[in-house]
C-alpha positions in Angstrom: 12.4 18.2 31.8 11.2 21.9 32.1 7.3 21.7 31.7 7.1 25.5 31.3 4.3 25.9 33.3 2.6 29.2 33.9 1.2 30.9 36.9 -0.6 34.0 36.8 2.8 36.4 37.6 3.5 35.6 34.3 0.5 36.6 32.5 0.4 40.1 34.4 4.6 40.1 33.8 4.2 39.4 29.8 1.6 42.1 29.2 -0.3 43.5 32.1 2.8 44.8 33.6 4.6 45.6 31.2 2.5 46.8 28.6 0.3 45.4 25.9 0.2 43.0 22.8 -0.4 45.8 20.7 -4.4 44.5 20.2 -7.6 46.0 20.8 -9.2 43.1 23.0 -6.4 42.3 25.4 -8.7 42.8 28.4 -8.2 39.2 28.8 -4.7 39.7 29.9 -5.2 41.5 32.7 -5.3 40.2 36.6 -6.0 42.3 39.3 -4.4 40.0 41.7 -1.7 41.5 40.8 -2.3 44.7 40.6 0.5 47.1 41.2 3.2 45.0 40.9 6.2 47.2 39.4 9.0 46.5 37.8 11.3 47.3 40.4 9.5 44.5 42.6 9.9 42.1 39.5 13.8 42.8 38.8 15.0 42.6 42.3 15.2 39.3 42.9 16.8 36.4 40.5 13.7 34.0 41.2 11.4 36.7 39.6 13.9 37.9 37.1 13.8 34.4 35.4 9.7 33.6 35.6 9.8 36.6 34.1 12.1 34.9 31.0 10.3 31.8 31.5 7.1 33.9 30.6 8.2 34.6 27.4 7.9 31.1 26.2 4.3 31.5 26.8 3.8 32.8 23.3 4.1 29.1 22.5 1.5 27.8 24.6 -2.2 26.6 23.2 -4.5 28.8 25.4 -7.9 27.7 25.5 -8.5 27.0 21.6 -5.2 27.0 20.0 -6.0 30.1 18.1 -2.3 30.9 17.9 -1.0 27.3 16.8 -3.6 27.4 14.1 -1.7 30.6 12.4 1.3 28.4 12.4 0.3 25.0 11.4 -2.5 26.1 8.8 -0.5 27.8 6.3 2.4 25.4 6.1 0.2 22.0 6.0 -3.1 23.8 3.9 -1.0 26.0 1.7 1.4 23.2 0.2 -1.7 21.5 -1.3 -0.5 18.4 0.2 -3.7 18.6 2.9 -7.1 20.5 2.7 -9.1 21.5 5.8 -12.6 19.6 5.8 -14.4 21.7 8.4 -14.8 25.8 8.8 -11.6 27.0 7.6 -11.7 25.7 4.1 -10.6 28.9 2.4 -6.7 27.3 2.9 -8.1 25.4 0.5 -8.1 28.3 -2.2 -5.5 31.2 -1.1 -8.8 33.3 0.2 -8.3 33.5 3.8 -10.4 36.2 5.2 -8.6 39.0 7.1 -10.4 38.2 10.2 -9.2 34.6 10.6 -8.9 34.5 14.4 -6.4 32.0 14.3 -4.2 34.6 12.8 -4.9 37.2 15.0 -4.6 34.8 17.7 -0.5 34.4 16.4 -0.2 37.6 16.0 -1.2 38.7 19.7 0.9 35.8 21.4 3.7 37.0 19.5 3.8 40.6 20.3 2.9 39.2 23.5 6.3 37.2 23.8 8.1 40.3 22.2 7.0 42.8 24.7 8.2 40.5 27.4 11.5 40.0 26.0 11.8 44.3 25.0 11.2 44.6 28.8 13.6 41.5 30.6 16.9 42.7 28.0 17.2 45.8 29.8 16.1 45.2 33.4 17.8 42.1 33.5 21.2 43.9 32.4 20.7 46.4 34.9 20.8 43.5 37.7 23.7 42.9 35.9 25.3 45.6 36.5 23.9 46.2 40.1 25.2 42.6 41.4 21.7 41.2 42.2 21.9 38.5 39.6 25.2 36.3 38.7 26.5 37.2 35.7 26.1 34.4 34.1 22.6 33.4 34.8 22.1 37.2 34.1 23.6 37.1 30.5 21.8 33.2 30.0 18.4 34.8 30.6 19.1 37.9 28.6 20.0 35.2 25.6 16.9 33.8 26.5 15.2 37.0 25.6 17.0 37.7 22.7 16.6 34.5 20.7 12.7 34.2 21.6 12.4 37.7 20.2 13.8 36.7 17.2 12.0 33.7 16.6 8.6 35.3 17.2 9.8 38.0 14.7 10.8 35.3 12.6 7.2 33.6 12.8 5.5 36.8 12.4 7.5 37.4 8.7 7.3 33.9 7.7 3.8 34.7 7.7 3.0 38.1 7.0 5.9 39.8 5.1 6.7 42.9 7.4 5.3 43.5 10.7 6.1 46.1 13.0 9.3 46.2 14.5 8.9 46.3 18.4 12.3 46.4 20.3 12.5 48.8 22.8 10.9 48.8 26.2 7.3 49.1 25.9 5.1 51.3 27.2 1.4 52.2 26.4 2.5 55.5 24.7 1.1 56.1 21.4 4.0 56.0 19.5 4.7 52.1 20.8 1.1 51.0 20.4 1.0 52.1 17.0 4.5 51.0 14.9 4.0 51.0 11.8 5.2 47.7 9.4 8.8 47.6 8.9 9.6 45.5 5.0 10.3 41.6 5.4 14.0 42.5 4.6 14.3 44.5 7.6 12.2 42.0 9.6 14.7 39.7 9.0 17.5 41.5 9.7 16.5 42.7 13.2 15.9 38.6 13.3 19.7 38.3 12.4 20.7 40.9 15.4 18.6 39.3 18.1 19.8 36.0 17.2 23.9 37.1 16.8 23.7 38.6 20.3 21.5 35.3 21.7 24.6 33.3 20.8 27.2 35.0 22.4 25.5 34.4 25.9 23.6 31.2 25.4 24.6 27.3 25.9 24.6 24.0 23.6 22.5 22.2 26.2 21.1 22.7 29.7 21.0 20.1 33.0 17.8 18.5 33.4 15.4 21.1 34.9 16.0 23.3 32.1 15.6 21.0 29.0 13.2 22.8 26.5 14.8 26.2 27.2 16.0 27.8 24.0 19.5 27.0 23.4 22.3 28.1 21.3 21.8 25.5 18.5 18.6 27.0 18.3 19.4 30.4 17.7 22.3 29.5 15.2 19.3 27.2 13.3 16.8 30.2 13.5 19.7 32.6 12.7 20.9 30.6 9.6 17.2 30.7 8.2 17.1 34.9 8.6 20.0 34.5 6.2 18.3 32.3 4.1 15.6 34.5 4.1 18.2 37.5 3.0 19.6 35.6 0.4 23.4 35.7 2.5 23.9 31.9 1.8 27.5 31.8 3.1 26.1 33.3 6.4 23.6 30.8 6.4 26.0 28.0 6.1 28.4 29.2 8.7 25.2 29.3 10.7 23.9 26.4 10.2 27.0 24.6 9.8 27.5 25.4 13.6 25.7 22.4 14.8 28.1 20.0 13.3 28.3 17.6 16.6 26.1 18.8 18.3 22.7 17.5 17.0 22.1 14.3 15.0 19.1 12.6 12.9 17.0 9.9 14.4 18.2 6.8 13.2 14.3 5.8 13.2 12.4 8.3 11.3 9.6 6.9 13.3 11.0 8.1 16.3 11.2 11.8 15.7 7.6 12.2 16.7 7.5 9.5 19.7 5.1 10.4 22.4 8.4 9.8 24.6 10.6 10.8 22.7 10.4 14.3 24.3 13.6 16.6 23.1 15.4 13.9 21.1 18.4 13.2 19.5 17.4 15.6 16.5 14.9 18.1 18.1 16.3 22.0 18.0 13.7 23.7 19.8 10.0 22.2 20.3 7.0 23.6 22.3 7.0 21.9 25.8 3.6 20.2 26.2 4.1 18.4 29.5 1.0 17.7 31.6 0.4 15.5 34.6 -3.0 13.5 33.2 -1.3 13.2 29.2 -4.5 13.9 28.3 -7.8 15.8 28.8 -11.3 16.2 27.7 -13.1 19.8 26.0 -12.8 22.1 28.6 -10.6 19.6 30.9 -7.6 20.8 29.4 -4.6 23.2 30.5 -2.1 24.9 28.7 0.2 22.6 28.4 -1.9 20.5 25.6 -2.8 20.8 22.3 -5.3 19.5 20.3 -4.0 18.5 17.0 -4.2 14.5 17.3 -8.1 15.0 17.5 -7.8 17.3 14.6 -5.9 14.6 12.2 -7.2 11.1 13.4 -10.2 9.8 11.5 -13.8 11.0 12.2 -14.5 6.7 13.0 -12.4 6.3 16.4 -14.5 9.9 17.2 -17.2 11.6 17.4 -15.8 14.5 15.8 -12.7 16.1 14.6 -10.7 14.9 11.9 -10.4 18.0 9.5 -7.2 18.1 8.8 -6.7 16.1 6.0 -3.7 14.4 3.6 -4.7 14.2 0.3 -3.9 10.7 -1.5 -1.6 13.0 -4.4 0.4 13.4 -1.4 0.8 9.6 -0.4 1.7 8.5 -3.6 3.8 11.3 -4.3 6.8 9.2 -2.3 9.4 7.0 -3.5 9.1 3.6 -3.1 11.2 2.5 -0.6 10.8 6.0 1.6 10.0 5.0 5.0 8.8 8.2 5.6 5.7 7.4 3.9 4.3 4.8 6.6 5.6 7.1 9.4 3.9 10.4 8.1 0.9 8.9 6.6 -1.9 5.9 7.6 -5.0 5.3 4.9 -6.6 1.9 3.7 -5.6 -1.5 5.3 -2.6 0.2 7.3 -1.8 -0.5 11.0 -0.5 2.4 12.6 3.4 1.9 12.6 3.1 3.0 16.6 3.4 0.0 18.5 1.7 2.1 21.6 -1.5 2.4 19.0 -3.7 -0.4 18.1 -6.6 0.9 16.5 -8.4 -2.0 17.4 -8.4 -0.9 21.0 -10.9 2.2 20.2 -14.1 1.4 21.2 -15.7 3.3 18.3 -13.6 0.9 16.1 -14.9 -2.0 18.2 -18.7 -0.6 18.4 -18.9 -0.4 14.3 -16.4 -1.8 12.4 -15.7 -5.6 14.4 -12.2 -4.6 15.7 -10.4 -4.2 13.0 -6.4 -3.1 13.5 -6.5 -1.1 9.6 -7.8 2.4 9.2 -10.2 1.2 7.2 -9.8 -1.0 3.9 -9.6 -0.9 0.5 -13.3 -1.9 0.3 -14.6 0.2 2.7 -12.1 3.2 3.3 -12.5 5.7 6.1 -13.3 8.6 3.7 -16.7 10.3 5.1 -17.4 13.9 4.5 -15.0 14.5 1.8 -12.4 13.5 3.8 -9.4 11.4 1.4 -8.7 8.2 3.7 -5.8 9.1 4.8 -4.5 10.7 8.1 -1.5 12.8 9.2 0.4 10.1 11.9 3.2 13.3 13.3 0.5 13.7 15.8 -1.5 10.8 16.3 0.6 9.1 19.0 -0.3 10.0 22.5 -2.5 6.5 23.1 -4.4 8.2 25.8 -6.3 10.7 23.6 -9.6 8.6 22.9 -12.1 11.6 21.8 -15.1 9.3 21.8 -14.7 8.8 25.7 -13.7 12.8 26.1 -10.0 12.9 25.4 -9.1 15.2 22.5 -6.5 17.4 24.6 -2.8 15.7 24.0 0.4 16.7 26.1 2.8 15.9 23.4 5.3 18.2 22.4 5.6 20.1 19.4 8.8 19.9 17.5 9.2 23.4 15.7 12.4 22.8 14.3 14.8 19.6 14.1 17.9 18.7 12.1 16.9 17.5 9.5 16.2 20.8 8.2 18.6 22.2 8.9 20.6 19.8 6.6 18.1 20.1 3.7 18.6 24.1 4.3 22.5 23.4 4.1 22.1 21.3 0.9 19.8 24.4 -0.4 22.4 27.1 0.2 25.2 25.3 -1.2 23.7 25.0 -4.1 22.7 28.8 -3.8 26.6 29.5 -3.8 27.5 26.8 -6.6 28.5 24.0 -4.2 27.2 21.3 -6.1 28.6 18.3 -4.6 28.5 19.4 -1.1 24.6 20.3 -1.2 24.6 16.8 -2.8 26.1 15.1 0.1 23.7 17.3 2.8 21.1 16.2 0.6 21.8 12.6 1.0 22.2 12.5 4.4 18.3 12.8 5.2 17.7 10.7 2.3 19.7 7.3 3.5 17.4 8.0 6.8 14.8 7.7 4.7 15.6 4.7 3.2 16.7 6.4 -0.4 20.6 5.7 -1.7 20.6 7.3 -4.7 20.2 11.2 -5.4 16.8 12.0 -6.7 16.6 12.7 -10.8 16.3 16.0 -13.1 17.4 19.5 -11.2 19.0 19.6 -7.6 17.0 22.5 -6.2 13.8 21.2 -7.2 14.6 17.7 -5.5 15.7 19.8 -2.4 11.9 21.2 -2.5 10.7 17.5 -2.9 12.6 16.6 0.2 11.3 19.4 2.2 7.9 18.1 1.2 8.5 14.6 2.3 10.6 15.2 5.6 8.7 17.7 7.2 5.3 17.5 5.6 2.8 18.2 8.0 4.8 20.0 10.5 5.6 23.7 11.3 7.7 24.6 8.4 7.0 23.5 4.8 5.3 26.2 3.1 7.7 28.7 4.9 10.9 26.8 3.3 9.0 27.2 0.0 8.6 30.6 0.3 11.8 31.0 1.4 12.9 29.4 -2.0 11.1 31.6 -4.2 10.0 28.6 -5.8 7.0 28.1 -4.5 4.4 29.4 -7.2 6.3 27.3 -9.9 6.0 24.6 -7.1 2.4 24.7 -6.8 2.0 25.1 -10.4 3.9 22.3 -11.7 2.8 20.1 -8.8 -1.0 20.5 -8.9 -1.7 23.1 -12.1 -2.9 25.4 -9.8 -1.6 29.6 -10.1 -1.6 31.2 -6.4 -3.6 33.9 -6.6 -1.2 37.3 -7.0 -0.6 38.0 -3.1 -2.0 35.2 -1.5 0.9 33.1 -0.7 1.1 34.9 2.7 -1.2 35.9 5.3 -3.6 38.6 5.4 -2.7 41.3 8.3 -5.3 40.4 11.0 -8.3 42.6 10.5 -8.8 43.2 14.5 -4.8 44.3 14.8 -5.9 46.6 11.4 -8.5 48.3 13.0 -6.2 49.3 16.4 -3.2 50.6 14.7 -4.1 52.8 12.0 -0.6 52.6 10.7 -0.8 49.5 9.6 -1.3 48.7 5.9 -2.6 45.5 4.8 -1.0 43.2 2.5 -1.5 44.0 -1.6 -4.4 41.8 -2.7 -6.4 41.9 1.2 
């Protein structure tokens, strides 16, 4: 398994070097051991070529506080109504998030960060290419590489944000690079479609060993399919999508898909490599290569603190009976956790207060303080080493960003864009019998596609970007919870720091 690990040539190659994320307060970035390494030094040699590839993945990683990871999972968990944040960023909770949520800024500089690494390897690496100091086809791999990450951090951004600046050439600290101004979400998405239509011409289906976790070509065709979805060219997204045919499958144990060892399954596309050698780390113990969202969704009793963000009980009893995903996606009252690794009786908190018990709580006395609803998001509660009352809050497991199962739903959405009835039916039903469900959910198809993005992927990285992608997702909110989204608040405000260091920036109507 690649572990993507860092070392501090790839900091100074993914923005000291090169040039700069585009923020006012990158001072961070910069490490004067390496000082005055060029470019020429850097693309000379195909050991130094690919760190510098491998760099570009660090636009993924959690640095320090997970800023950036907050930017992602916030809006599609908070925004969908279907969980509410219990500790400071409870504006989620009401479509008012302030223009200078860090977290967002956070994405946005890890983004351009990743960008500005891949504008720079395209080129140089070509240019080994060309020169005969790389092999071709390790040359055109890494170049793929570049390409597709480009595109998915554009993809993040616009998911996001609507429009952002369209950074693609090589990057230098000039003016006229530092300060881009936004390009529309149409044409966001259709520099997404070029970066992802070259990444599959030089990219593989699967890699050896020491390479799992690198982007591959099912993920660009996945990534590629939702631009068109975005761009409303369903039969481009279904020859997209419809790409991975054989070469992906689902789980057959919905319960699986987020195993602690079950790192790059059967179903994953493209997920955030979280490997470390202690599986788990205290406040300040921590490296990159962990993430902190298991202390953020198990309950405040196995913890001191944490626990804040939270599933509301509309959302559990918003499943079918029979859906397994229920019990794998959700724990409240008098439930074991499903994991077999987890026993919450082995907390000592649990052991200390509340005699043992093996439930999260009961029905009598639920685990609800603070405002919190009783239940807790299981996706990623499942590393049993994180224990935050002895320290551990840090987790080393991976972060799926995009799996199958989506993609099907996605296919059963644009077939029904294009009239395919029966086809989007029988998509459709293929993550539903996973679930448990035989028979096709009642009243109108696209609305039950909706439903099934809400129960399949419900507290992961995608939701509220697939409703937004519909166009559906102000009637969604209404008719699920009575609630109107304030006009231009279903998506993010332009981060007030990036604002302030571009002045051609405008801010999104309503901010």
């Amino acid at each position: 398994m690649m572990k993507l690990n860092k070392l501090y040539i790839f900091k100074i190659l993914s923005v000291g070097l090169l040039a700069t994320s585009l923020s006012c307060s990158d001072d961070y970035l910069i490490d004067q051991k390496y000082d005055g390494l060029t470019s020429d030094i850097v693309y000379s040699d195909p050991t130094t070529a690919q760190a510098t590839v491998t760099s570009i993945y660090d636009a993924l990683q959690m640095d320090i506080v997970e800023g950036n990871m907050k930017g992602m999972l916030y809006p599609n968990t908070y925004s969908t109504l279907d969980f509410y944040n219990i500790g400071s960023d409870t504006f989620f909770n009401t479509y008012e998030v302030p223009t200078d949520f860090d977290g967002l800024n956070q994405l946005w500089i890890k983004m351009y960060a990743g960008i500005v690494s891949a504008n720079n390897a395209i080129p140089n690496i070509q240019n080994m290419i060309d020169a005969g100091t790389i092999e071709e086809e390790l040359g055109n791999r890494l170049i793929g590489e570049s390409y597709a990450l480009r595109g998915i951090y554009f993809s993040i951004l616009a998911s996001n944000f609507g429009g952002v600046p369209l950074v693609t050439g090589v990057t230098s600290t000039s003016e006229e690079s530092l300060y881009t101004a936004r390009s529309t979400q149409e044409e966001t998405f259709q520099q997404v479609v070029s970066d992802l239509e070259a990444a599959v011409e030089f990219l593989p289906w699967s890699y050896t060993s020491e390479n799992v976790g690198r982007v591959t070509r099912g993920a660009a065709e996945a990534y590629l399919g939702n631009a068109y979805m975005w761009l409303g060219d369903y039969n481009s997204a279904i020859t997209a999508y419809e790409s991975l045919d054989g070469h992906y499958t689902l789980e057959p144990d919905y319960l699986n898909i987020h195993d602690y060892d079950n790192r790059n399954g059967m179903e994953s596309i493209f997920e955030i490599q979280m490997f470390s050698s202690s599986g788990a780390a205290n406040w300040g113990g921590n490296d990159d290569n962990m993430n902190f969202f298991q202390w953020f969704t198990m309950p405040l009793e196995i913890q001191t603190y944490g626990g804040y963000t939270v599933p509301t009980a509309q959302f559990f009893n918003s499943f079918e009976a029979g859906d397994v995903r229920r019990d794998a996606t959700l724990i409240g009252p008098d439930m074991e956790h499903p994991d077999s690794d987890i026993n919450i009786s082995d907390y000592p908190m649990v052991q200390s207060n509340y005699g043992g018990i093996n439930t999260c709580g009961t029905a009598a006395a639920p685990w609800n303080p603070e405002g919190r609803s009783g239940y807790y998001l299981l996706k990623f509660w499942r590393n049993p080493l994180v224990d935050a009352s002895q320290g551990n809050i840090y987790s080393d497991q991976n972060l799926i960003l995009l799996r199958y199962a989506e993609v099907l739903l996605s296919l059963a959405e644009a077939h029904y864009r294009v009239g395919n009835t029966s086809t989007a039916e029988s998509y459709l039903m293929q993550v539903r019998n996973r679930a448990g469900l035989t028979t096709l959910p009642t009243g109108d198809l696209l609305d039950g596609i909706l439903e099934e993005y809400r129960h399949e992927l419900g507290g992961e990285f995608s939701t509220w970007w697939l409703l937004r992608r519909s166009g559906e997702h102000e009637n969604y909110i209404y008719d699920h919870f009575g609630i109107t989204i304030p006009t231009g608040k279903d998506i993010m405000p332009i981060p007030q720091q990036q604002m302030d260091a571009n002045p051609n920036l405008e801010q999104n109507p309503s901010y």
